[in-house]
N, C-alpha and C positions, 0 to 999 in steps of 0.2 A: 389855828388860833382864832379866838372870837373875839370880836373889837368892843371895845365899851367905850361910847362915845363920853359918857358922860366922866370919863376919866381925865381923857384924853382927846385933845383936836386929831384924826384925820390929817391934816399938815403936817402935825408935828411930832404924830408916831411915823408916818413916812419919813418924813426927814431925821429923823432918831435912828432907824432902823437904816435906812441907807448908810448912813455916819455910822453906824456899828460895824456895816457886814455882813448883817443879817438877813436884807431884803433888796433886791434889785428892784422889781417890780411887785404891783400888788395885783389879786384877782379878788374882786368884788365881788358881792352877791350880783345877779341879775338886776337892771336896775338902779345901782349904788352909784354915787358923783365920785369921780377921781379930785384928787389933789392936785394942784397945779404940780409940773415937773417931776412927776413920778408913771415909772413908764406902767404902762394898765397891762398886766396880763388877761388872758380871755376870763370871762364872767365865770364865775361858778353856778352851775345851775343843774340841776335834776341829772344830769349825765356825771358827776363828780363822785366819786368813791372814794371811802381811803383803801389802801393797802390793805388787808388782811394782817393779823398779829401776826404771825407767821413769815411776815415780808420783811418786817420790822427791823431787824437786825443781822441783816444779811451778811454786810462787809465786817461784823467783826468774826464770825466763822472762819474758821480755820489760823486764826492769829492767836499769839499766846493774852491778845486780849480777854476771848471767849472764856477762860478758867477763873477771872474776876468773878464776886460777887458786886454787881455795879445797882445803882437805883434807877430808877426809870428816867431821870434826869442823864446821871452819867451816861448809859446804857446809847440814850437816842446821840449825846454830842459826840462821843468816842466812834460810835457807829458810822458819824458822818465827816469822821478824818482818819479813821484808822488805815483807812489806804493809801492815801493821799498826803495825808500830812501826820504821819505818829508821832511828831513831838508836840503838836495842838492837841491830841485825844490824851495824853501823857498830862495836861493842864489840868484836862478834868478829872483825873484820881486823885488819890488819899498819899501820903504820904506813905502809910502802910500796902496799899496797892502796888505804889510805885515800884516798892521794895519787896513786893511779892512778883512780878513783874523780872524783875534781875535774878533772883531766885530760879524762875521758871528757866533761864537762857543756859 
């Protein structure tokens, strides 16, 4: 995620993000001022990579999730509860999903 200051304080996307669920800690560029009360993960700096597309969607393999057609949105949040939590990843489909989903069982 890329921060845009001029949206938004620094404070008060940390404290937003905490308050959601979203973010425990943040990792800043090299350099970057932390927020009061927001714990600092390590810098991000030249050794940072993403995943490969390929990594991307690991855990929903093998679940009757994978037979969805999902958007890049659903795709990444389903991904990130289908194990762990499948009535959270169940939030983020269609209703017609859903029901395709039941179908599949």
């Amino acid at each position: 995620v890329e921060y845009a200051p001029e949206k938004i304080a620094i404070d008060d996307l940390a404290r937003q993000a905490k308050r959601a669920g979203v973010a425990d800690s943040i990792h800043p560029d090299a350099g970057a001022g932390m927020p009061a009360g927001v714990a600092a993960g390590s810098p991000l700096d030249g050794s940072y990579r993403a995943a490969p597309a390929s990594d991307q969607k690991k855990q929903i393999e093998g679940t009757p999730f994978e037979r969805l057609k999902l958007d890049a949105a659903q795709a990444t949040k389903v991904n990130a509860f289908v194990r762990q939590n499948p009535a959270k990843a169940l939030e983020w489909l269609t209703p017609a999903q859903r029901e395709q989903l039941k179908g599949a069982k």
